[in-house]
Structures are given as C-alpha cells and as structure tokens.
N, CA, C and O atoms as a printed pandas DataFrame, in Angstrom:
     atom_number atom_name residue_name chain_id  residue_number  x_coord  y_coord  z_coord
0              1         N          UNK        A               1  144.375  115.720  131.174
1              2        CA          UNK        A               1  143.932  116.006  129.823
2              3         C          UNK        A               1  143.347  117.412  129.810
3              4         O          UNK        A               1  142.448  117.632  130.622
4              5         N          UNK        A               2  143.801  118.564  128.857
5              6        CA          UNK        A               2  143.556  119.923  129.132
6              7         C          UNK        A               2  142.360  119.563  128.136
7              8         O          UNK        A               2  141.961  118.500  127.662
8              9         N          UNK        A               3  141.784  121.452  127.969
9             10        CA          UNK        A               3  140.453  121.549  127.244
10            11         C          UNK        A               3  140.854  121.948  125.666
11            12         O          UNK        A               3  141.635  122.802  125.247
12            13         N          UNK        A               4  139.893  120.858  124.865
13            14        CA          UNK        A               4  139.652  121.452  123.369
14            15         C          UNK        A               4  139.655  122.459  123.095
15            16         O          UNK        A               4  138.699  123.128  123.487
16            17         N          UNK        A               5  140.464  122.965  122.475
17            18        CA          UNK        A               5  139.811  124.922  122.124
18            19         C          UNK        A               5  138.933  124.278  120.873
19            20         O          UNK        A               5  139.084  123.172  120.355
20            21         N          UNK        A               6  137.699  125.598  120.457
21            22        CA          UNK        A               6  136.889  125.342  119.750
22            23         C          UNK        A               6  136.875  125.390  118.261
23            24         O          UNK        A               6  137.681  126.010  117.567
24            25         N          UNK        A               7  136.183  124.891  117.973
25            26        CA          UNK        A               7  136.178  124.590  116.315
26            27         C          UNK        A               7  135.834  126.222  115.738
27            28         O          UNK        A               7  136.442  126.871  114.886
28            29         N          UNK        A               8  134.776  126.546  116.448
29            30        CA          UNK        A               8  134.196  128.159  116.215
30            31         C          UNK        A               8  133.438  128.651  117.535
31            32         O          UNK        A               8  132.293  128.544  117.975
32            33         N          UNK        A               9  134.762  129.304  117.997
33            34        CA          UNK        A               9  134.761  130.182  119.249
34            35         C          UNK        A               9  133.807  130.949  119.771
35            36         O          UNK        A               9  133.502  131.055  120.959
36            37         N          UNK        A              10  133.197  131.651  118.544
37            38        CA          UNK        A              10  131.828  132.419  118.763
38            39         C          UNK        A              10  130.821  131.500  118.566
39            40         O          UNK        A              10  129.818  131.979  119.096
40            41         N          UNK        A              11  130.570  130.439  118.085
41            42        CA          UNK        A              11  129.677  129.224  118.646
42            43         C          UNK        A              11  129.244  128.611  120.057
43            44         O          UNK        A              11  128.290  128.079  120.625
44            45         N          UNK        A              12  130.946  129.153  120.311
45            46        CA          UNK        A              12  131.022  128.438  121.265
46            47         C          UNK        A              12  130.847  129.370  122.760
47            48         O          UNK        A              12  130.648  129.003  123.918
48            49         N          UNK        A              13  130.980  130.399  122.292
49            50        CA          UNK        A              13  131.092  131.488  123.362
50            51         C          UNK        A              13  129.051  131.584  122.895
51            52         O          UNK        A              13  128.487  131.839  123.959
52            53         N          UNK        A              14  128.153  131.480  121.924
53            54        CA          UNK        A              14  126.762  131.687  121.988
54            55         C          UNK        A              14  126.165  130.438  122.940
55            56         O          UNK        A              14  125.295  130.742  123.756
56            57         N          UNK        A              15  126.573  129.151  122.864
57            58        CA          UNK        A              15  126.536  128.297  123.436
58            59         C          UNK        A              15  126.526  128.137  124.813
59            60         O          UNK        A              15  125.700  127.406  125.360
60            61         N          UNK        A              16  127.535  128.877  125.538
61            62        CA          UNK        A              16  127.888  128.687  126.704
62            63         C          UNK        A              16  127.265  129.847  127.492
63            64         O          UNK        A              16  127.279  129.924  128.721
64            65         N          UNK        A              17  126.574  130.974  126.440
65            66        CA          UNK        A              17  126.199  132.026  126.686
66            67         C          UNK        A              17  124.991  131.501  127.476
67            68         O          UNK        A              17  124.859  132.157  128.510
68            69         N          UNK        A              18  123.791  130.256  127.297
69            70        CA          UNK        A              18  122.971  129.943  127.598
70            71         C          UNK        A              18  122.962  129.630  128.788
71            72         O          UNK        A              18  121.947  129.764  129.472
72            73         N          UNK        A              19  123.858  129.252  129.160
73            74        CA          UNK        A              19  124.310  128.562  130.798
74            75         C          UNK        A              19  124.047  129.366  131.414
75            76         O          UNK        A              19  123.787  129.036  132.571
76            77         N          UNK        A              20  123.948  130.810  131.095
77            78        CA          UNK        A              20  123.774  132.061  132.193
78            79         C          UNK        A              20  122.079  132.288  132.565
79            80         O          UNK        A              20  121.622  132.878  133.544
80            81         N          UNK        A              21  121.210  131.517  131.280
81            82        CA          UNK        A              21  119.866  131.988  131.298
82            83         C          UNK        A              21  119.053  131.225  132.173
83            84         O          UNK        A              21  117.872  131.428  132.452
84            85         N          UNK        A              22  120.122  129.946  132.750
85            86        CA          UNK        A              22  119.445  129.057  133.868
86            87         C          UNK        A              22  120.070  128.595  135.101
87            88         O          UNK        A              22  121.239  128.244  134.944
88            89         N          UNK        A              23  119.624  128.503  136.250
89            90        CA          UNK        A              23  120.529  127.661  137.189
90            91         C          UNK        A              23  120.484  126.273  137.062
91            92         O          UNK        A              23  119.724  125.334  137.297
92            93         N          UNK        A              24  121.481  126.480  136.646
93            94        CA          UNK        A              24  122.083  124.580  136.286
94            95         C          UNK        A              24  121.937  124.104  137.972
95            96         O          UNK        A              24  121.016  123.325  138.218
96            97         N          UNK        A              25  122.803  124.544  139.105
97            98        CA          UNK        A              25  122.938  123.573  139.857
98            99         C          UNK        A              25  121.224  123.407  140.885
99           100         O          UNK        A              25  120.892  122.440  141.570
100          101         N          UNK        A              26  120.426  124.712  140.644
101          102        CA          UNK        A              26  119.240  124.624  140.988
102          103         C          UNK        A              26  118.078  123.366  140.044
103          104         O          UNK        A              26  117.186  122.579  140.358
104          105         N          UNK        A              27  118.589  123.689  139.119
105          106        CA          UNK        A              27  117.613  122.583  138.211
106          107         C          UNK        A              27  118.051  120.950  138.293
107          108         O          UNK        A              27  117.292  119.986  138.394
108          109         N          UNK        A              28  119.200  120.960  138.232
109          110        CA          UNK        A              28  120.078  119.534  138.872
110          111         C          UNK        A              28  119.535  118.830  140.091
111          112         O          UNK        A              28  119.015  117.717  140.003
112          113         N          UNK        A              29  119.619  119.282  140.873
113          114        CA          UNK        A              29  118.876  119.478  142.310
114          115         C          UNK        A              29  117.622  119.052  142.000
115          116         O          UNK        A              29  117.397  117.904  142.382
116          117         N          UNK        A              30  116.482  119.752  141.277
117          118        CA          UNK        A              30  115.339  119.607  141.357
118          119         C          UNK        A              30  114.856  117.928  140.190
119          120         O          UNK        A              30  113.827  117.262  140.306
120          121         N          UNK        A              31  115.695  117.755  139.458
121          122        CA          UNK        A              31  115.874  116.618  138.490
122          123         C          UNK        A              31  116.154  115.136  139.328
123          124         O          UNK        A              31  115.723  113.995  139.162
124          125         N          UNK        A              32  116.949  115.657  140.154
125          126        CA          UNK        A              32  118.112  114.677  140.860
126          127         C          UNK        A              32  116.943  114.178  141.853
127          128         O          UNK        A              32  116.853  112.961  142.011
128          129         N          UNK        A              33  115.860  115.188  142.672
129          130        CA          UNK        A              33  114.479  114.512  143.331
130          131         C          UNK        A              33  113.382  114.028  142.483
131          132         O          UNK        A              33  112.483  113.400  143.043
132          133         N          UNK        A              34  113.335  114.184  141.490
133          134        CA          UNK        A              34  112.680  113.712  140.352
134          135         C          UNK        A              34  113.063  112.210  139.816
135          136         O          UNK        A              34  112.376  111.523  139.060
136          137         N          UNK        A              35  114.029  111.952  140.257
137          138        CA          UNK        A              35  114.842  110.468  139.260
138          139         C          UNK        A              35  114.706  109.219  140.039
139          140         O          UNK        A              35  115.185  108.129  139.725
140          141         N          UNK        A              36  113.879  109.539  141.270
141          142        CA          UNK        A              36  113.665  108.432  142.160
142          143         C          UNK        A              36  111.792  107.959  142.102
143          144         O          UNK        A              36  110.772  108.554  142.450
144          145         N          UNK        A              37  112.004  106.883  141.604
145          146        CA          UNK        A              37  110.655  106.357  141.056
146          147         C          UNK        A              37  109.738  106.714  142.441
147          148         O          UNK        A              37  108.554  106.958  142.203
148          149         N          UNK        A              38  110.154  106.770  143.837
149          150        CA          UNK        A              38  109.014  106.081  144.421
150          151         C          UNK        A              38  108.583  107.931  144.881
151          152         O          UNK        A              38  107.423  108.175  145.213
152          153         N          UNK        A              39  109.321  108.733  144.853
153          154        CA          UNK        A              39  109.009  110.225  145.162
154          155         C          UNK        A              39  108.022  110.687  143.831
155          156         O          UNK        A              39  107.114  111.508  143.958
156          157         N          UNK        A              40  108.361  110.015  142.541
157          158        CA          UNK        A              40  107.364  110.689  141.497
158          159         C          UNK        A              40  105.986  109.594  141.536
159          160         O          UNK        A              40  104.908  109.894  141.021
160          161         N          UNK        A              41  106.171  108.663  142.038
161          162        CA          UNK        A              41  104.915  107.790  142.023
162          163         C          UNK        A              41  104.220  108.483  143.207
163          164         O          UNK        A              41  102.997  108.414  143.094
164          165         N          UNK        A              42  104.833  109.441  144.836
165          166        CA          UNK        A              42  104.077  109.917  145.290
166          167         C          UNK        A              42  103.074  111.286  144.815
167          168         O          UNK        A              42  101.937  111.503  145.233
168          169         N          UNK        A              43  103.788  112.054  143.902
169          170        CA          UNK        A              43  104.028  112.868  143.062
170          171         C          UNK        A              43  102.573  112.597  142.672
171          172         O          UNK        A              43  101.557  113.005  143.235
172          173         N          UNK        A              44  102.699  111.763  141.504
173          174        CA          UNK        A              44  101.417  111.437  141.048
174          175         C          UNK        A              44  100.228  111.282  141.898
175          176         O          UNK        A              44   99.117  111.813  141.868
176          177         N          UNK        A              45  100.784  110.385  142.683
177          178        CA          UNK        A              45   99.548  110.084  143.919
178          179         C          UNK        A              45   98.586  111.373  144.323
179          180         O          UNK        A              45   97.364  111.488  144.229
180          181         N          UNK        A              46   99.701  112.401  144.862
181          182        CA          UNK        A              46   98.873  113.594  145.479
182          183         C          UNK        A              46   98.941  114.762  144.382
183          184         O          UNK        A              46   99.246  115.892  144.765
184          185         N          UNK        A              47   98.695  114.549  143.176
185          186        CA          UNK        A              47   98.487  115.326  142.003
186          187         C          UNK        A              47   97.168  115.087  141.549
187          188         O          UNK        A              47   96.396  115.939  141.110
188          189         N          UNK        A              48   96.904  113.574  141.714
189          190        CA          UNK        A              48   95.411  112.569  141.355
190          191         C          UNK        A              48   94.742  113.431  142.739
191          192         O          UNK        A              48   93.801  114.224  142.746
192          193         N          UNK        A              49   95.298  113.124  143.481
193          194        CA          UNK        A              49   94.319  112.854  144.536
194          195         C          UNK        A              49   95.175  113.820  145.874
195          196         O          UNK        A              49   95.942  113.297  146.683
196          197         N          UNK        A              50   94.906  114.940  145.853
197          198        CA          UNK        A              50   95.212  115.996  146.893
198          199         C          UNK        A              50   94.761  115.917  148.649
199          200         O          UNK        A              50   93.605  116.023  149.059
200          201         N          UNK        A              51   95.462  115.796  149.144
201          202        CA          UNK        A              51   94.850  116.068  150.708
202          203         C          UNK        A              51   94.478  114.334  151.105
203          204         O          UNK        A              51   93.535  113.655  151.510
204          205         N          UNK        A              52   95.624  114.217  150.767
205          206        CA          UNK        A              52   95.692  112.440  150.985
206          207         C          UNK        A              52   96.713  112.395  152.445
207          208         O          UNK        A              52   97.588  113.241  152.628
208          209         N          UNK        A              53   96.439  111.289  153.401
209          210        CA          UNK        A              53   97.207  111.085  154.606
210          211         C          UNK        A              53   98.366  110.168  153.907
211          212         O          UNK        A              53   98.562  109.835  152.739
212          213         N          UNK        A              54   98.984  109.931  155.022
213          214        CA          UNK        A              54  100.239  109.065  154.990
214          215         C          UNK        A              54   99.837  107.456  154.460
215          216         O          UNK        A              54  100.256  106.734  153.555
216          217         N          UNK        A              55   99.022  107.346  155.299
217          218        CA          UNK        A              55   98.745  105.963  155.046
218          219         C          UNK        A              55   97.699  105.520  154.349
219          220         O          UNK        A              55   97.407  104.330  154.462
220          221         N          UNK        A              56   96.961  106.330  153.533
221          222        CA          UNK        A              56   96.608  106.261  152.027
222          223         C          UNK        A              56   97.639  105.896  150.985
223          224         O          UNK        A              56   97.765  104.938  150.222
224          225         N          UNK        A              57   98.501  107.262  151.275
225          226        CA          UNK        A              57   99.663  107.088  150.263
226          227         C          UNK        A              57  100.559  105.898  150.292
227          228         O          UNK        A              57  100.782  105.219  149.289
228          229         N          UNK        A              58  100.884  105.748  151.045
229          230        CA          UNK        A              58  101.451  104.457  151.611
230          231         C          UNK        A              58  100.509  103.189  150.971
231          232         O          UNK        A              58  101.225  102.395  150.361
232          233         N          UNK        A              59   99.287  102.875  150.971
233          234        CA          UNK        A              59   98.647  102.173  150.651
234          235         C          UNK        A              59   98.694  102.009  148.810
235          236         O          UNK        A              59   98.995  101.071  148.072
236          237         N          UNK        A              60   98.258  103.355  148.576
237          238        CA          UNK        A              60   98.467  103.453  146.827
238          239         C          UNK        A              60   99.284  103.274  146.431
239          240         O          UNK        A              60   99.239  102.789  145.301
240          241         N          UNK        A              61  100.542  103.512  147.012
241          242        CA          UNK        A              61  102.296  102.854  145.860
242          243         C          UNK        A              61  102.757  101.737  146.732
243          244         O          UNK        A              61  103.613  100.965  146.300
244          245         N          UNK        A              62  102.240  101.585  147.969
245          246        CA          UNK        A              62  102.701   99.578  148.136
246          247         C          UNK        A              62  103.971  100.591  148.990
247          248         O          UNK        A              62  105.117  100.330  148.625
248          249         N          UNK        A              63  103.898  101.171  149.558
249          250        CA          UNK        A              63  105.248  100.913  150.134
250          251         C          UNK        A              63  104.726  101.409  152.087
251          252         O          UNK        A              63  103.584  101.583  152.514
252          253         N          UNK        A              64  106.555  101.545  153.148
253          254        CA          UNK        A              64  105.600  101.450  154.249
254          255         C          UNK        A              64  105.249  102.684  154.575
255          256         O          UNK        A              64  105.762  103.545  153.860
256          257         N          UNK        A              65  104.334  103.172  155.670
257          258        CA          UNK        A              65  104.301  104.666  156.162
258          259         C          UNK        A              65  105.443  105.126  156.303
259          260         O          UNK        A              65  105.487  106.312  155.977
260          261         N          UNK        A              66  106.993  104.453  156.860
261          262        CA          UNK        A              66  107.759  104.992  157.120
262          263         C          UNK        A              66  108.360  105.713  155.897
263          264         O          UNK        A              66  108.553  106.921  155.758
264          265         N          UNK        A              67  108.620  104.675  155.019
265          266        CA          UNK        A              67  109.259  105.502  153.604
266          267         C          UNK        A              67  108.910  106.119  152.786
267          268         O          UNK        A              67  109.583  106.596  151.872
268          269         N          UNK        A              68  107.332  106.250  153.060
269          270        CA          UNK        A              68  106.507  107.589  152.819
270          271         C          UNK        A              68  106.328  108.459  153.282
271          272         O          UNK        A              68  105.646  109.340  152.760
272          273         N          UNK        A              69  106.969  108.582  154.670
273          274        CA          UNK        A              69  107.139  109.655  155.521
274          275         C          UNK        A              69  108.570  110.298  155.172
275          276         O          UNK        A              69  108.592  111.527  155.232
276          277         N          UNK        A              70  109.504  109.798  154.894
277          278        CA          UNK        A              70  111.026  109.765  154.730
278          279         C          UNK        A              70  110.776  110.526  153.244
279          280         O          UNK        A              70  111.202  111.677  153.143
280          281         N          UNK        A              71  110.037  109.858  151.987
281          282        CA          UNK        A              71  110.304  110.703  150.824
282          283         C          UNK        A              71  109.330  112.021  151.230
283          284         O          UNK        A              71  109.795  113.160  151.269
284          285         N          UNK        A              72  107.861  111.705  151.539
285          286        CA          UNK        A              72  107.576  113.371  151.695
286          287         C          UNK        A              72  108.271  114.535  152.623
287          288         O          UNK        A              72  107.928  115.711  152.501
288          289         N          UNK        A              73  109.017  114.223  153.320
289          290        CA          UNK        A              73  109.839  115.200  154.307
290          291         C          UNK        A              73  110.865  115.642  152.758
291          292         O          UNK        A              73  110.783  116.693  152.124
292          293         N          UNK        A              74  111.577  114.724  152.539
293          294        CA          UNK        A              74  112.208  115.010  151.217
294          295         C          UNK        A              74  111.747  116.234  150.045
295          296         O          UNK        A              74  112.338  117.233  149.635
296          297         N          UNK        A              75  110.394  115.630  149.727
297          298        CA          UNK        A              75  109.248  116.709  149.239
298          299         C          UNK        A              75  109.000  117.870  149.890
299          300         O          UNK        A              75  109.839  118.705  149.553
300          301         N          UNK        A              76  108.454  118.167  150.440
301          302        CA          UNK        A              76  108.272  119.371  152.058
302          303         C          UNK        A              76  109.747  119.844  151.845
303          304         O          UNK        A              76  109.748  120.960  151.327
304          305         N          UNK        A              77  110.948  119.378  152.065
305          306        CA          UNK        A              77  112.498  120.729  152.066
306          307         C          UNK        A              77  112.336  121.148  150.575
307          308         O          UNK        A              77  112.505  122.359  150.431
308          309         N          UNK        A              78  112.039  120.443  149.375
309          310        CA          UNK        A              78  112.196  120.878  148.174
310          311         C          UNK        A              78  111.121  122.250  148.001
311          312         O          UNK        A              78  111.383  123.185  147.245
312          313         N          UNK        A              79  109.729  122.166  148.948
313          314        CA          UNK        A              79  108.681  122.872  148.530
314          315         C          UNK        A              79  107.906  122.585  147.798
315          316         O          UNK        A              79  107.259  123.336  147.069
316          317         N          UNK        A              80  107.855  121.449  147.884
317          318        CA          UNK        A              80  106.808  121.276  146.584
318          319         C          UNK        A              80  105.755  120.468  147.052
319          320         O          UNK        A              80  104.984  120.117  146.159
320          321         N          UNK        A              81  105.366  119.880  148.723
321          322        CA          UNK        A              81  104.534  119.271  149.237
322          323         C          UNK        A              81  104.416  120.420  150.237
323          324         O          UNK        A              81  105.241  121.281  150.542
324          325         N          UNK        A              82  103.088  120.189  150.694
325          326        CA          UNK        A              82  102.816  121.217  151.628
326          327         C          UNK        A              82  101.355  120.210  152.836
327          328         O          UNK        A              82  100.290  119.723  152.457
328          329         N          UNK        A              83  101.800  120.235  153.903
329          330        CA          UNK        A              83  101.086  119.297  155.236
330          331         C          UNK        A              83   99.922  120.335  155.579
331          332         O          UNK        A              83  100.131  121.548  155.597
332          333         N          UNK        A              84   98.706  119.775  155.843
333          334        CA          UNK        A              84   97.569  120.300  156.707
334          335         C          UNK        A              84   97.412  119.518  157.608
335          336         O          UNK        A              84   97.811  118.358  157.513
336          337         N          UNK        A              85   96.859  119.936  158.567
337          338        CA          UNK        A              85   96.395  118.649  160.143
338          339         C          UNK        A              85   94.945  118.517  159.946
339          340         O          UNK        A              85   94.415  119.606  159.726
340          341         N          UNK        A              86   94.150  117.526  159.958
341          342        CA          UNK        A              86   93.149  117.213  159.963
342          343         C          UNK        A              86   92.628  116.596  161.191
343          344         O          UNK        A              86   92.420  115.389  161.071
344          345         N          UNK        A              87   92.278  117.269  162.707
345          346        CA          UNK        A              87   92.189  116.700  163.651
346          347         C          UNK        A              87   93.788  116.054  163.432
347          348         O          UNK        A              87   94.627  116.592  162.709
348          349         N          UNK        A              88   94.036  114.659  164.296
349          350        CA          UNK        A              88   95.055  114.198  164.332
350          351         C          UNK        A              88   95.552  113.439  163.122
351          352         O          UNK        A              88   96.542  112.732  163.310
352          353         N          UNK        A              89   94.999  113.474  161.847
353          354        CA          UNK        A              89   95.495  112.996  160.603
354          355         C          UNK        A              89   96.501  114.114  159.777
355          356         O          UNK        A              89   96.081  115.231  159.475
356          357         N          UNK        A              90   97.223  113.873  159.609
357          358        CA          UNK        A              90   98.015  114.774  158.637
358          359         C          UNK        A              90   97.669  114.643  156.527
359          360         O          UNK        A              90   97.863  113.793  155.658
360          361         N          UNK        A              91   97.235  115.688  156.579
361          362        CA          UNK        A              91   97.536  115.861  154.639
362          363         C          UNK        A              91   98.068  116.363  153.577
363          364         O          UNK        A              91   98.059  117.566  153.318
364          365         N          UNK        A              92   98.615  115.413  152.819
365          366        CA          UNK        A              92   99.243  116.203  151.967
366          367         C          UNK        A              92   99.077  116.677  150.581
367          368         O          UNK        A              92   98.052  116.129  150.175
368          369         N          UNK        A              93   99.618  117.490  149.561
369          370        CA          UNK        A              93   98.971  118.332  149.396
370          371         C          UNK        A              93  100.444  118.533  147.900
371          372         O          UNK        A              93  101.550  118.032  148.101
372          373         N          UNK        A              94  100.304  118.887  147.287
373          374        CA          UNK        A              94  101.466  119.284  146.015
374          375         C          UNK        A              94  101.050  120.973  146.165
375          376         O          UNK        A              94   99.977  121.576  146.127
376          377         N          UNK        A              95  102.289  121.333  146.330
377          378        CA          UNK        A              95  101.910  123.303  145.968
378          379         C          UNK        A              95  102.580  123.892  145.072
379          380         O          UNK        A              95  102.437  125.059  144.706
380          381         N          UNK        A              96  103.929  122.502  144.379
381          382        CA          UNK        A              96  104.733  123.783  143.799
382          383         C          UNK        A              96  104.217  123.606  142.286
383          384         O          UNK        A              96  104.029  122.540  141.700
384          385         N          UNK        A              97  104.055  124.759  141.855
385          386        CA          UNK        A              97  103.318  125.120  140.067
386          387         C          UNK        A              97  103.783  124.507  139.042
387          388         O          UNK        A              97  103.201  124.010  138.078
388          389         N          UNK        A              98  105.276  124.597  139.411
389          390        CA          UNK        A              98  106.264  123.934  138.262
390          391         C          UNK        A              98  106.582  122.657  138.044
391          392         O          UNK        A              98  107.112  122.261  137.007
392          393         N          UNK        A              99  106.235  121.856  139.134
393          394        CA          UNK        A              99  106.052  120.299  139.391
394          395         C          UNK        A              99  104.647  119.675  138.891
395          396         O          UNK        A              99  104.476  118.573  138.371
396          397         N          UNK        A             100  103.734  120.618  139.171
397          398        CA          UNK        A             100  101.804  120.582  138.595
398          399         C          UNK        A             100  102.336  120.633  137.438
399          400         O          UNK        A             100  102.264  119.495  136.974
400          401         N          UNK        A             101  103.104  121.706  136.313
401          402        CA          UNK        A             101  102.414  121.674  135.398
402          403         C          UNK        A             101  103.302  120.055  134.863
403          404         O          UNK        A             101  102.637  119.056  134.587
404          405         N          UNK        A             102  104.909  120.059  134.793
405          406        CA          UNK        A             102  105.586  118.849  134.418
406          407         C          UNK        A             102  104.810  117.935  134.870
407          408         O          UNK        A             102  104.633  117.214  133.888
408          409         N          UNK        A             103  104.192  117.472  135.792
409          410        CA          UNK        A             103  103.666  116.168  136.119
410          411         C          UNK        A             103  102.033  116.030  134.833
411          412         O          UNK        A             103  101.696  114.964  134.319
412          413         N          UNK        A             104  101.311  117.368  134.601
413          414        CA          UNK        A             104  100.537  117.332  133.651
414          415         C          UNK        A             104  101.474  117.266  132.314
415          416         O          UNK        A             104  100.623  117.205  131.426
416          417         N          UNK        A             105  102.630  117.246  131.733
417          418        CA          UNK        A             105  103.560  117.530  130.769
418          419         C          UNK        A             105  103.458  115.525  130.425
419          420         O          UNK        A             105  102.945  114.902  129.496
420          421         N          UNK        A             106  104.133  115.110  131.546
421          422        CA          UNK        A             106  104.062  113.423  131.687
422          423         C          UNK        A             106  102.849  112.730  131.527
423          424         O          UNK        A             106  102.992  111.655  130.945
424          425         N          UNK        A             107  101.545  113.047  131.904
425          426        CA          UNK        A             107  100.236  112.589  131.565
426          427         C          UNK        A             107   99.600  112.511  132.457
427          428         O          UNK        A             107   98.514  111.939  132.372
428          429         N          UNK        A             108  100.196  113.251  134.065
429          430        CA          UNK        A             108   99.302  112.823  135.329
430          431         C          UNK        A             108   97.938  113.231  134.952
431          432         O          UNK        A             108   97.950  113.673  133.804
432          433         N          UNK        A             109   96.432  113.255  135.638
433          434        CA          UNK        A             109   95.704  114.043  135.837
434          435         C          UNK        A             109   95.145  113.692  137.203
435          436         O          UNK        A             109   95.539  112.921  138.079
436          437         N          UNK        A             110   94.013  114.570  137.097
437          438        CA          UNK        A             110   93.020  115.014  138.673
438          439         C          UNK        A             110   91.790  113.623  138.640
439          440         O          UNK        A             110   91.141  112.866  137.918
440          441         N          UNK        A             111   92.064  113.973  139.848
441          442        CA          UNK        A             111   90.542  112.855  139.900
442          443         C          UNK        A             111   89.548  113.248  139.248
443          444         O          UNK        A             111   89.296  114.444  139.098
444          445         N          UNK        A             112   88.903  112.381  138.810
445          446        CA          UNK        A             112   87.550  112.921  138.352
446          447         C          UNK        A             112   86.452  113.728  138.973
447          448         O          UNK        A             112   85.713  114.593  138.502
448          449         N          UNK        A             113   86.576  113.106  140.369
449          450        CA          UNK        A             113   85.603  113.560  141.066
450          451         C          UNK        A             113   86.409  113.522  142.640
451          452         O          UNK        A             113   86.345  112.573  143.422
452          453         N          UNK        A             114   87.071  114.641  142.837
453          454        CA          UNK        A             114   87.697  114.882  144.287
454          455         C          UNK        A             114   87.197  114.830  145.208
455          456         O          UNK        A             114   86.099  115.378  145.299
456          457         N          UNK        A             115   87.806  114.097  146.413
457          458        CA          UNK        A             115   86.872  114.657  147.982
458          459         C          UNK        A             115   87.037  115.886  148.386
459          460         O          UNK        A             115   88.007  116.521  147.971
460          461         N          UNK        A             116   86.360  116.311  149.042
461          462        CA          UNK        A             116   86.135  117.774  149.325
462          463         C          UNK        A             116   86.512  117.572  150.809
463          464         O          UNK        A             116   85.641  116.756  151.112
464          465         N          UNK        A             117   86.987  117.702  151.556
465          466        CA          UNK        A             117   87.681  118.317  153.069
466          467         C          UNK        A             117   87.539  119.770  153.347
467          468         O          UNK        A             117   88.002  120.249  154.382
C-alpha cells in the first residue's frame, strides 16, 4: 500500500517540518523507560525520598532487591539515577532535570522533611 499524497502539501510539508525540532527516536527511548510501572514507581520513590539504598527501595514498591537492582542499572544507562557508596551501602539518587521536573508535572513531591546524609 503506497503513501497518500496530501490534501494540502504545504500543511503538510509545515507539519512534518516539526519532526526536525525534536529527536523522535531520542524521546521514544526515553518514553519507552517511562511506560514500565515499576521503573516510574522507583522514580517516584527516589524523587520523595533521595539517597535511598536498594533495599529501602525494594521495601517501598514491594518488589525484590534483585529487580530493583535490574530496573535501577536500567535507570543509571539512561542517566537519570546516579549511585553514592555509603560505607558499604549503596544510594540512590535521581539527577536527570528533565525527569525532576515531569515527575513534578505528574504530582510527585519531596519529603517533607528529608534525611540529611
């Protein structure tokens, strides 16, 4: 099945003009780690509550250390989690800006009253 030519070409050529003002397959990508409930429920987790270990997090969305280890590595290649060592505890940490502000866009917020490390 070939392609429609357009109803109004210069519509259609302003239209398609937009495609240039974004990376589609970069934003796809970043949507496509977004669409998995248990990566944005961590999301939230360390948005509330920053400089959280594994097995906190693990504790707050019910799931095991392992597959909280498995989605934040996931997180960490995207850039948008970032690890500190705490003695032998590991923490994690949200760094990327554009994920802070969308997750404030959705209704996350901060703890009220953060621990300080």
């Amino acid at each position: 099945m070939g392609l429609s030519p357009p109803l109004d070409p210069e519509h259609a050529d302003r239209a398609a003009a937009g495609l240039d003002a974004i990376s589609i397959e970069h934003w796809s990508s970043r949507f496509d780690v977004l669409s998995d409930a248990n990566r944005l429920r961590l999301l939230v987790c360390l948005h509330h509550a920053p400089n959280i270990s594994v097995s906190d997090l693990a504790a707050a969305v019910g799931m095991s250390s392992t597959a909280v280890s498995q989605a934040l590595r996931v997180l960490r290649h995207q850039g948008w989690v970032a690890a500190d060592r705490d003695g032998r505890i590991i923490r994690y940490r949200l760094v990327d800006s554009t994920v802070h502000d969308l997750l404030h866009w959705i209704g996350a917020t901060h703890a009220a009253h953060p621990l300080h490390r």
